[in-house]
Biotite code that builds the C-alpha atoms (Angstrom):
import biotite.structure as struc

atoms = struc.array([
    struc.Atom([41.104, 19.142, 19.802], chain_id="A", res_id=1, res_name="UNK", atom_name="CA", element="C"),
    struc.Atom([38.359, 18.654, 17.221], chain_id="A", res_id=2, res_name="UNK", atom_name="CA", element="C"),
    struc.Atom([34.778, 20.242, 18.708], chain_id="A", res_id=3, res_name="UNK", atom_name="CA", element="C"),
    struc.Atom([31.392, 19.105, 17.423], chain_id="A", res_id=4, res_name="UNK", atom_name="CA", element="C"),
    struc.Atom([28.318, 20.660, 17.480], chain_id="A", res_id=5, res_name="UNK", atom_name="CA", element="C"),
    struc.Atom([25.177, 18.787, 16.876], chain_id="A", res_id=6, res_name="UNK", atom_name="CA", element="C"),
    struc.Atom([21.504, 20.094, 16.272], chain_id="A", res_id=7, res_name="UNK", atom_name="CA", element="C"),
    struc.Atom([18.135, 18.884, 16.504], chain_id="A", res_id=8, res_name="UNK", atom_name="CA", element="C"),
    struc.Atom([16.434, 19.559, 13.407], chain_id="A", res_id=9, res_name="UNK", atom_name="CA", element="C"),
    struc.Atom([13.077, 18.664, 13.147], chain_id="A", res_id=10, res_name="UNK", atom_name="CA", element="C"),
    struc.Atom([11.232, 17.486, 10.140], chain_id="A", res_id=11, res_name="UNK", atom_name="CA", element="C"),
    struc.Atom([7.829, 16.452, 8.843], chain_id="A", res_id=12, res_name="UNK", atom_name="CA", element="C"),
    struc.Atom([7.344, 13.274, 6.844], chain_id="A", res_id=13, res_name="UNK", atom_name="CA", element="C"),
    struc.Atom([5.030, 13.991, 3.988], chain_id="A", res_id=14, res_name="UNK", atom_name="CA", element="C"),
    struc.Atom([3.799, 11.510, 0.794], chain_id="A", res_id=15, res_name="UNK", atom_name="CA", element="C"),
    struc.Atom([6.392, 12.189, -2.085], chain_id="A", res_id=16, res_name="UNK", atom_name="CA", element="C"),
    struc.Atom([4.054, 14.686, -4.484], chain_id="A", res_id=17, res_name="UNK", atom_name="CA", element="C"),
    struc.Atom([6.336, 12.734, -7.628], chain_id="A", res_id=18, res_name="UNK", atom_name="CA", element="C"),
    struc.Atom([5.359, 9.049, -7.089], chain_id="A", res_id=19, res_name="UNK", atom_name="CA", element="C"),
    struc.Atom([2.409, 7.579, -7.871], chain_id="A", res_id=20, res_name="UNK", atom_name="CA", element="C"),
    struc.Atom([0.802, 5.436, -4.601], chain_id="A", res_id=21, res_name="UNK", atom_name="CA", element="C"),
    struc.Atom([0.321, 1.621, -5.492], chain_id="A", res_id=22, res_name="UNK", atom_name="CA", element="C"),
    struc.Atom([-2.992, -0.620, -4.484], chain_id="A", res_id=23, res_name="UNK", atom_name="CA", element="C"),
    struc.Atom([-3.095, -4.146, -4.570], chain_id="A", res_id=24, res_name="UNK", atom_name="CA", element="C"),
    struc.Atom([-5.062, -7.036, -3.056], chain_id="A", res_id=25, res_name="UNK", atom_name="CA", element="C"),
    struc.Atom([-4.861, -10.672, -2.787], chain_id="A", res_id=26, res_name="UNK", atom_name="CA", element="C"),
    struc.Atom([-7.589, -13.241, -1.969], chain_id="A", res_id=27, res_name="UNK", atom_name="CA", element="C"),
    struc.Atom([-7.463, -14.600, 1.207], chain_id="A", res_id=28, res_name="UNK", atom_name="CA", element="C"),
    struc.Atom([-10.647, -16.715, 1.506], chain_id="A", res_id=29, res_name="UNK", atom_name="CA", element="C"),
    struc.Atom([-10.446, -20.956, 1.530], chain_id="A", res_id=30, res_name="UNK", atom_name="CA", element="C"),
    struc.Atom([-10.952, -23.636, 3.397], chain_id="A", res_id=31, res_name="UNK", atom_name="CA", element="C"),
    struc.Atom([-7.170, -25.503, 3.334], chain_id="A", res_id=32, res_name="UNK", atom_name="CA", element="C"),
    struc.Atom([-5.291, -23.117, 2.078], chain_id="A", res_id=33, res_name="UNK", atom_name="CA", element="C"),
    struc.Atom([-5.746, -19.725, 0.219], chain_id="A", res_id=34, res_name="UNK", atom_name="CA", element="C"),
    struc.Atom([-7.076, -18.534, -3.048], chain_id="A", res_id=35, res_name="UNK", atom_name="CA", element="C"),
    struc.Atom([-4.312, -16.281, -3.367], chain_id="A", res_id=36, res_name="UNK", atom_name="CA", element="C"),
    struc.Atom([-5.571, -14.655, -6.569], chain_id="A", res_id=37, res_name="UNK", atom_name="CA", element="C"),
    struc.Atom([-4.199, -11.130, -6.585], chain_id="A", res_id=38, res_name="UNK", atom_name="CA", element="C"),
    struc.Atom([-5.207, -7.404, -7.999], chain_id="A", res_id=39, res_name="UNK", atom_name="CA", element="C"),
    struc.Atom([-2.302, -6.736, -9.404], chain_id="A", res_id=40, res_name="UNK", atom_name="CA", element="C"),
    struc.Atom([-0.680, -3.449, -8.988], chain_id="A", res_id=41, res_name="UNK", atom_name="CA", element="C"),
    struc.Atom([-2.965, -0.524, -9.111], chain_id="A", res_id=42, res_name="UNK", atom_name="CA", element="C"),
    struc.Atom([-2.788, 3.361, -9.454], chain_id="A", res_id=43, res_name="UNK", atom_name="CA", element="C"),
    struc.Atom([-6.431, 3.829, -7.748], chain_id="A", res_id=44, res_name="UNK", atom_name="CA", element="C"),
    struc.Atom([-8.443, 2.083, -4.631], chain_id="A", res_id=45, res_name="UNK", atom_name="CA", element="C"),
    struc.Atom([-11.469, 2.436, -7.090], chain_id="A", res_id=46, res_name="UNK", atom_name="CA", element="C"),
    struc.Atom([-9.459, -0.418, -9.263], chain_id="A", res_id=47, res_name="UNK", atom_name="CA", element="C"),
    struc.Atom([-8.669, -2.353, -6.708], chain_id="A", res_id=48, res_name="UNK", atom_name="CA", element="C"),
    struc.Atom([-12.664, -2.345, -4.927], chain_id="A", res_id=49, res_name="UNK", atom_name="CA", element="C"),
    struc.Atom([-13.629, -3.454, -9.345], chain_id="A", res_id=50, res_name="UNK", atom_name="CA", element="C"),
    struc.Atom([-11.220, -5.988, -8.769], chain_id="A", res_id=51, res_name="UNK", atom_name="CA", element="C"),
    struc.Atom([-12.417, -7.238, -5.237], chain_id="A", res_id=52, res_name="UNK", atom_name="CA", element="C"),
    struc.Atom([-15.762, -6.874, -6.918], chain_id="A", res_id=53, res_name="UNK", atom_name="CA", element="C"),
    struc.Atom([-15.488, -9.273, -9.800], chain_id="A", res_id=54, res_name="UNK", atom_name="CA", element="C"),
    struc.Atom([-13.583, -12.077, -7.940], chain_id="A", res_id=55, res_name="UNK", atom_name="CA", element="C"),
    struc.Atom([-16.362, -12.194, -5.373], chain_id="A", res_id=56, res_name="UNK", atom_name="CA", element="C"),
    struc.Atom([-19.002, -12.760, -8.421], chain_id="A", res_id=57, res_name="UNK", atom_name="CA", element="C"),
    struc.Atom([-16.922, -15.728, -9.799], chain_id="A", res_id=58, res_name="UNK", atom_name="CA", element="C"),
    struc.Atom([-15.817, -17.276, -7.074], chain_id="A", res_id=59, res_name="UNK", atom_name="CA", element="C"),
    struc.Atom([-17.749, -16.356, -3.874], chain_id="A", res_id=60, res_name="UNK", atom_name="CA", element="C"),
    struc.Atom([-14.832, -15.510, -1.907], chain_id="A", res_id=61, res_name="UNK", atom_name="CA", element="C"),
    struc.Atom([-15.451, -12.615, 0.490], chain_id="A", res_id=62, res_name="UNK", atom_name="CA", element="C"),
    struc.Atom([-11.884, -12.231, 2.658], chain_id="A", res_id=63, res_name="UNK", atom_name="CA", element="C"),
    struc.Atom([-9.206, -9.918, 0.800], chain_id="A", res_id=64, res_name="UNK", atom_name="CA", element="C"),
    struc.Atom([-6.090, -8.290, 1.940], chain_id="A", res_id=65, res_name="UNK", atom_name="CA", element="C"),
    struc.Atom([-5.270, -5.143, 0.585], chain_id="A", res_id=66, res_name="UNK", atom_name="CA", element="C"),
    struc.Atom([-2.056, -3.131, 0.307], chain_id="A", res_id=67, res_name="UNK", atom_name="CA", element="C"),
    struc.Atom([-0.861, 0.223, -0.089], chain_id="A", res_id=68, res_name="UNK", atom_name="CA", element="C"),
    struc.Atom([2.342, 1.446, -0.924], chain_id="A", res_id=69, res_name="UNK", atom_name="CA", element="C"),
    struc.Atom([3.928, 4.711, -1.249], chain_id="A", res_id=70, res_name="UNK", atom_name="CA", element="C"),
    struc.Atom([7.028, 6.765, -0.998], chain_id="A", res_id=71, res_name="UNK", atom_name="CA", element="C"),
    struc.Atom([7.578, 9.327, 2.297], chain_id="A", res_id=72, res_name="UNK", atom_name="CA", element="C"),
    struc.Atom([10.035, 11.931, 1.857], chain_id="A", res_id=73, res_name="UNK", atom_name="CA", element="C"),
    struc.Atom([11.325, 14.011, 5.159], chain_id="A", res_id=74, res_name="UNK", atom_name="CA", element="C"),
    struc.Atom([12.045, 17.566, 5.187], chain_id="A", res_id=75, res_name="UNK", atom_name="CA", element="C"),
    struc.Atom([13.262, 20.199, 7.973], chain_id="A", res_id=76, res_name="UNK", atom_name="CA", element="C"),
    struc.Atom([10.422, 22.166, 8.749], chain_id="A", res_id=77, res_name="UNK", atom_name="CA", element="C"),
])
């Protein structure tokens, strides 16, 4: 008979320290249908808020939604 032991181990989920966190945002304001301009991919919020920024001077739009993106890694603790 084969016997198996299984443990609880627990673990903490923490932002991987080697990969960069992404920003983006895309332009949600119109009447019909969407602007749907986009940010782009970013490596800071501060970008991203520029971005928002200028679009609203051109175009008047005011409704964004942003994204963030990163990479978790787990380890036992």
């Amino acid at each position: 008979m084969t016997r198996r032991v299984f443990r609880y181990v627990p673990y903490a989920i923490a932002q991987d320290e080697h990969a960069a966190p992404e920003y983006a945002a895309r332009c949600v304001s119109g009447d019909e249908a969407d602007c749907a301009a986009e940010s782009g991919v970013c490596g800071h919020p501060a970008d991203v808020e520029e971005w928002l920024r200028r679009h609203t001077q051109e175009t008047r739009h005011t409704r964004y939604r942003r994204t963030f993106t990163d990479y978790a890694v787990l380890a036992p603790v």
